[in-house]
PQR file with spaces between the fields and no chain letter, atoms N, CA, C, O and H, PARSE charges and radii, in Angstrom:
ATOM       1  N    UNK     1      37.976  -59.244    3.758 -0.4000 1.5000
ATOM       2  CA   UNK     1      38.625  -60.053    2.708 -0.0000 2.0000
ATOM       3  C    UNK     1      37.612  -60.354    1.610  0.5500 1.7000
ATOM       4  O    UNK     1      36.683  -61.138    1.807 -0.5500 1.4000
ATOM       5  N    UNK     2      37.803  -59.706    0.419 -0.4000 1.5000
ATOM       6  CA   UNK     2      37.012  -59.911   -0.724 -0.0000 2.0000
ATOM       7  C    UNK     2      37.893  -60.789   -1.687  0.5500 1.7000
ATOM       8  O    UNK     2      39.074  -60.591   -1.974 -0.5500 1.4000
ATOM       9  H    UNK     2      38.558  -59.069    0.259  0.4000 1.0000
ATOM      10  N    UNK     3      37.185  -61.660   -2.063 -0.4000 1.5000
ATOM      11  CA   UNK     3      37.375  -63.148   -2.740 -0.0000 2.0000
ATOM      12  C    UNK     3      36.246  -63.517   -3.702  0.5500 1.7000
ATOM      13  O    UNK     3      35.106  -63.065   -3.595 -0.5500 1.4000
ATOM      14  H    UNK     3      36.226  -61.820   -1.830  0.4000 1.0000
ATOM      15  N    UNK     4      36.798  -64.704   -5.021 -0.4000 1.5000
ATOM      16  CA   UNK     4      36.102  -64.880   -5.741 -0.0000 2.0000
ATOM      17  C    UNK     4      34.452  -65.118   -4.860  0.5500 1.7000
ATOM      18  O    UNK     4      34.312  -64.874   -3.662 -0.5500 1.4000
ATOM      19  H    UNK     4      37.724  -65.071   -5.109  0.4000 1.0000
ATOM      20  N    UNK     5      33.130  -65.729   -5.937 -0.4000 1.5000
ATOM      21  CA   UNK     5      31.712  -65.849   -5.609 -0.0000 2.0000
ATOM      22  C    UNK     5      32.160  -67.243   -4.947  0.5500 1.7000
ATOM      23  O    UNK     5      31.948  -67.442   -3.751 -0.5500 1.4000
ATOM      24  H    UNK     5      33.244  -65.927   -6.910  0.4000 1.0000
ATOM      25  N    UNK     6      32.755  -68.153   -5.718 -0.4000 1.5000
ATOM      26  CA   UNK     6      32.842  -69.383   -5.166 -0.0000 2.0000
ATOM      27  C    UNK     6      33.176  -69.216   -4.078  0.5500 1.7000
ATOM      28  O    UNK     6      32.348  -69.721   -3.320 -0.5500 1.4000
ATOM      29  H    UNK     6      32.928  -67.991   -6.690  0.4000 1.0000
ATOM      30  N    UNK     7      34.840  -68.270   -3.011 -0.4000 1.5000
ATOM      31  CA   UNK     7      34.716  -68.749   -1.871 -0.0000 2.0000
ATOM      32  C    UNK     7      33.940  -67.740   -0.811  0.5500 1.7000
ATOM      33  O    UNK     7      34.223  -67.571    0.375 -0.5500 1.4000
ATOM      34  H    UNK     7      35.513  -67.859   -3.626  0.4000 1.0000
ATOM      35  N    UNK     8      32.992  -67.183   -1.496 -0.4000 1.5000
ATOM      36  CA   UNK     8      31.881  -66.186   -0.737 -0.0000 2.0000
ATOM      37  C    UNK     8      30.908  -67.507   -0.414  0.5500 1.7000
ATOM      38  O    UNK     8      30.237  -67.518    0.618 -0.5500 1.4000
ATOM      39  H    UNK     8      32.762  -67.321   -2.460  0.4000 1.0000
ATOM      40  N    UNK     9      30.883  -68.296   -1.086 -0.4000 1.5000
ATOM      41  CA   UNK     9      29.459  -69.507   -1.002 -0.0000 2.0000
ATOM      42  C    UNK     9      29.952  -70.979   -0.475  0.5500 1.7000
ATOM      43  O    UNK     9      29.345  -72.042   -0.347 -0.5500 1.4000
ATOM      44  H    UNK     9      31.428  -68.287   -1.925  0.4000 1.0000
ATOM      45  N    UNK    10      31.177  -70.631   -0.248 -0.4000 1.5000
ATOM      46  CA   UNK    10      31.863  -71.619    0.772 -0.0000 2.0000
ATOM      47  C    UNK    10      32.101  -71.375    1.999  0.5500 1.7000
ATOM      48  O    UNK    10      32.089  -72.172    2.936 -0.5500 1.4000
ATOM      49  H    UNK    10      31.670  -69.767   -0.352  0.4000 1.0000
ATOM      50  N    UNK    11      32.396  -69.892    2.008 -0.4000 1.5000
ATOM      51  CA   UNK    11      32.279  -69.294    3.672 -0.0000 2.0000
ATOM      52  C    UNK    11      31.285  -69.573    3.945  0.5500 1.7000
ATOM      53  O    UNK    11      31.198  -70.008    5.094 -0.5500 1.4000
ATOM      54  H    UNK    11      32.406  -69.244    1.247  0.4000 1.0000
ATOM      55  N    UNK    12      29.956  -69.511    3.118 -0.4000 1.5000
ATOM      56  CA   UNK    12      28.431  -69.294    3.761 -0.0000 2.0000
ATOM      57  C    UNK    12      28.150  -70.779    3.955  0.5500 1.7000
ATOM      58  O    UNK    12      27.096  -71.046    4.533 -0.5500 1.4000
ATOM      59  H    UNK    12      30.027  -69.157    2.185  0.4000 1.0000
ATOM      60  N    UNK    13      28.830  -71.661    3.612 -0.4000 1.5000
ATOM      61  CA   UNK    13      28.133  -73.065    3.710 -0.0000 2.0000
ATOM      62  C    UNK    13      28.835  -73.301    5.095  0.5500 1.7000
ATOM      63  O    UNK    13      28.296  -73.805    6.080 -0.5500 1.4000
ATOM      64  H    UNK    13      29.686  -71.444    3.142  0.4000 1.0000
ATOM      65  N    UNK    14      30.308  -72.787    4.993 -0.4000 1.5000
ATOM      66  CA   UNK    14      30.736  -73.184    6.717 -0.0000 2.0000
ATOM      67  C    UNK    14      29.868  -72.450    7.589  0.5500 1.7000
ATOM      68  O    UNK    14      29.612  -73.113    8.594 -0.5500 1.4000
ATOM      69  H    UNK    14      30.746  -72.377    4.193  0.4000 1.0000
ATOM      70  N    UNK    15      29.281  -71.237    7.573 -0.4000 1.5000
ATOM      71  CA   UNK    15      28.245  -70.195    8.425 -0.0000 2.0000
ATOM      72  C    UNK    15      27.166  -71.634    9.098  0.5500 1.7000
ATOM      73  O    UNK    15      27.001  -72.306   10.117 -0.5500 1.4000
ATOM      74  H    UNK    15      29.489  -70.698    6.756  0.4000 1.0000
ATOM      75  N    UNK    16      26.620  -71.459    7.610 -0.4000 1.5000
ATOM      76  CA   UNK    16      25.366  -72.211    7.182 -0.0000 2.0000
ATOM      77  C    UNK    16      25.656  -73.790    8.102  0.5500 1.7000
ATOM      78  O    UNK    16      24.693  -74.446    8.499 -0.5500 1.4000
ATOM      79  H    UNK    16      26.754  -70.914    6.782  0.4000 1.0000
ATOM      80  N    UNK    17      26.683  -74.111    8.275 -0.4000 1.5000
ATOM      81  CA   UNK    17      26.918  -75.444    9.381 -0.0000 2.0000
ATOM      82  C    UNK    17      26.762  -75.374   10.338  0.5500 1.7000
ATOM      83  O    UNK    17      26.048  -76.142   10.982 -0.5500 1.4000
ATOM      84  H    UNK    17      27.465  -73.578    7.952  0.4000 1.0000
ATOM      85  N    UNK    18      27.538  -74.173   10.893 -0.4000 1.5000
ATOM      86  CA   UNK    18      28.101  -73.674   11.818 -0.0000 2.0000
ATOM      87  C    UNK    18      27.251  -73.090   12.841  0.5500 1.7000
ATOM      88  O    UNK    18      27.059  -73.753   13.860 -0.5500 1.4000
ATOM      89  H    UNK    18      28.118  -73.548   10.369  0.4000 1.0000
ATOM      90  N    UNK    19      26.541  -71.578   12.679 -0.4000 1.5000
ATOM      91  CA   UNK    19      25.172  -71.171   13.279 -0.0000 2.0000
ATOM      92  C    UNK    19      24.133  -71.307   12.568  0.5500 1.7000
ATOM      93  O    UNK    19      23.080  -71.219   13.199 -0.5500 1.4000
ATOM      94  H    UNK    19      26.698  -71.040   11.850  0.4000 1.0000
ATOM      95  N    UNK    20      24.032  -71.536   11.207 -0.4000 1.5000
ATOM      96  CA   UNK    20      22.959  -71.931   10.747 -0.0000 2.0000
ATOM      97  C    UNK    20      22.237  -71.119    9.302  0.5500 1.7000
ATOM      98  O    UNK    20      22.898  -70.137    8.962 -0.5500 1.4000
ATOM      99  H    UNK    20      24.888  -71.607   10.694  0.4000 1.0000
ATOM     100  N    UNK    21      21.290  -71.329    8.637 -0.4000 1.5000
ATOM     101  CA   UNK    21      21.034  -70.476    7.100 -0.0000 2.0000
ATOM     102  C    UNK    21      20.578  -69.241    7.691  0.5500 1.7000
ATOM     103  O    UNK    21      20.848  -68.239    7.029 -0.5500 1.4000
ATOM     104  H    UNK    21      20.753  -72.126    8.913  0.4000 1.0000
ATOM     105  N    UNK    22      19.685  -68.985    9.238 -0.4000 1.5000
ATOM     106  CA   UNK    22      19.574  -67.785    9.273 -0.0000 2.0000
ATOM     107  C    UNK    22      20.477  -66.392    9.434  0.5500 1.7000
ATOM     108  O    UNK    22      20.116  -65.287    9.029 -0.5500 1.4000
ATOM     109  H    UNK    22      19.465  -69.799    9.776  0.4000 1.0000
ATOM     110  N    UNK    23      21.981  -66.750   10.250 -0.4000 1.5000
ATOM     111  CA   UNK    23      22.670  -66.284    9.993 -0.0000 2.0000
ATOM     112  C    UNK    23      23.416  -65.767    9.156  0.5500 1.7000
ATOM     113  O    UNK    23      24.049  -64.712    9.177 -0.5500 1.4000
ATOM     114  H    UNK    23      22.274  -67.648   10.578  0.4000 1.0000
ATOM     115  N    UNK    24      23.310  -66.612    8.358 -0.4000 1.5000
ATOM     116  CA   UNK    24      24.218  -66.361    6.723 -0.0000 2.0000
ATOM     117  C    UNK    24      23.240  -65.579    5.871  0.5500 1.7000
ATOM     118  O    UNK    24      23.666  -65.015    4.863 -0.5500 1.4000
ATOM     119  H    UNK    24      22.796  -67.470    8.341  0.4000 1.0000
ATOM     120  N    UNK    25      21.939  -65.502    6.207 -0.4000 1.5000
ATOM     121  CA   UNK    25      21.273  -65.044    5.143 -0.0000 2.0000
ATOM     122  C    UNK    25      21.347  -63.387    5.659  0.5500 1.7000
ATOM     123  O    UNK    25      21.379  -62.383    4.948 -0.5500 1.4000
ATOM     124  H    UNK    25      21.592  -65.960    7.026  0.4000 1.0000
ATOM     125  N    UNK    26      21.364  -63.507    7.381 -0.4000 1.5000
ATOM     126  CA   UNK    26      21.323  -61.738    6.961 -0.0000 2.0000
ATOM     127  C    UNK    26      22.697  -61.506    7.987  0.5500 1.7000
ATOM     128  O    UNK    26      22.791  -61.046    9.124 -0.5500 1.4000
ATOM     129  H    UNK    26      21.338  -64.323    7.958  0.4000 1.0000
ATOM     130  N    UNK    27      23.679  -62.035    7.048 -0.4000 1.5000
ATOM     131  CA   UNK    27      25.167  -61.342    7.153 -0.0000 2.0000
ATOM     132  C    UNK    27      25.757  -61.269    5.757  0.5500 1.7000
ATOM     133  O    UNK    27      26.482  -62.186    5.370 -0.5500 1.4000
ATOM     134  H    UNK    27      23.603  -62.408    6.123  0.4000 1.0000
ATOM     135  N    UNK    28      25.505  -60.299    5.034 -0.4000 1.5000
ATOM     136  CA   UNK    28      25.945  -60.239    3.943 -0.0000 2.0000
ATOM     137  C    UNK    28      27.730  -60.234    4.205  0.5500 1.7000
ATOM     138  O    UNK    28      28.477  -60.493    3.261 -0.5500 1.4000
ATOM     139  H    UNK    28      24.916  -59.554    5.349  0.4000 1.0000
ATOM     140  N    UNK    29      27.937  -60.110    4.731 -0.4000 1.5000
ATOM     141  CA   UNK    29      29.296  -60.284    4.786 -0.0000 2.0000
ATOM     142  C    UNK    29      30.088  -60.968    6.222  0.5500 1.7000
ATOM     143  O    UNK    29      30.250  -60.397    7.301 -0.5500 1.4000
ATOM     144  H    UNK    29      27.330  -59.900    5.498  0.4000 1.0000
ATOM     145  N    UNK    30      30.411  -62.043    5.927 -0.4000 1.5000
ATOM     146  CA   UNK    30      30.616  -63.194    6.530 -0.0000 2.0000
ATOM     147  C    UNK    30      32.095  -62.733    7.662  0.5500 1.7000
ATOM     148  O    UNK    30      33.032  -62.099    7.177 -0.5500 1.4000
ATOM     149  H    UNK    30      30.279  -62.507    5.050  0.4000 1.0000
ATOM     150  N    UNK    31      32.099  -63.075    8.873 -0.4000 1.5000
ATOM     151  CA   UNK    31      32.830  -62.133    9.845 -0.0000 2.0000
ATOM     152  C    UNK    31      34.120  -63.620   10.045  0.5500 1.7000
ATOM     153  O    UNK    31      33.872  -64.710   10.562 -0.5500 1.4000
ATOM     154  H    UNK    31      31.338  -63.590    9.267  0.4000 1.0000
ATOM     155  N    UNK    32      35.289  -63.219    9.522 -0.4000 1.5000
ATOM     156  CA   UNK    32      36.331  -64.008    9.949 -0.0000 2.0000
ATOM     157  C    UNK    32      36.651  -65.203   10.623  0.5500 1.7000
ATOM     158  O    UNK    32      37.828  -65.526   10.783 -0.5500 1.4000
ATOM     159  H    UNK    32      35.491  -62.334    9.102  0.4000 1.0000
């Protein structure tokens, strides 16, 4: 699912809660 930047950097902030910044940083593409 490709979506505006904004909700690319809202998925990553739920990541970023969730398991954490290292995850999000090397999943360029954020898994459902």
């Amino acid at each position: 699912m490709h979506n505006s930047g904004a909700s690319v950097k809202q998925i990553r902030s739920a990541i970023d809660t969730s398991f954490g910044p290292h995850y999000a940083t090397q999943t360029p593409t954020p898994l459902p």
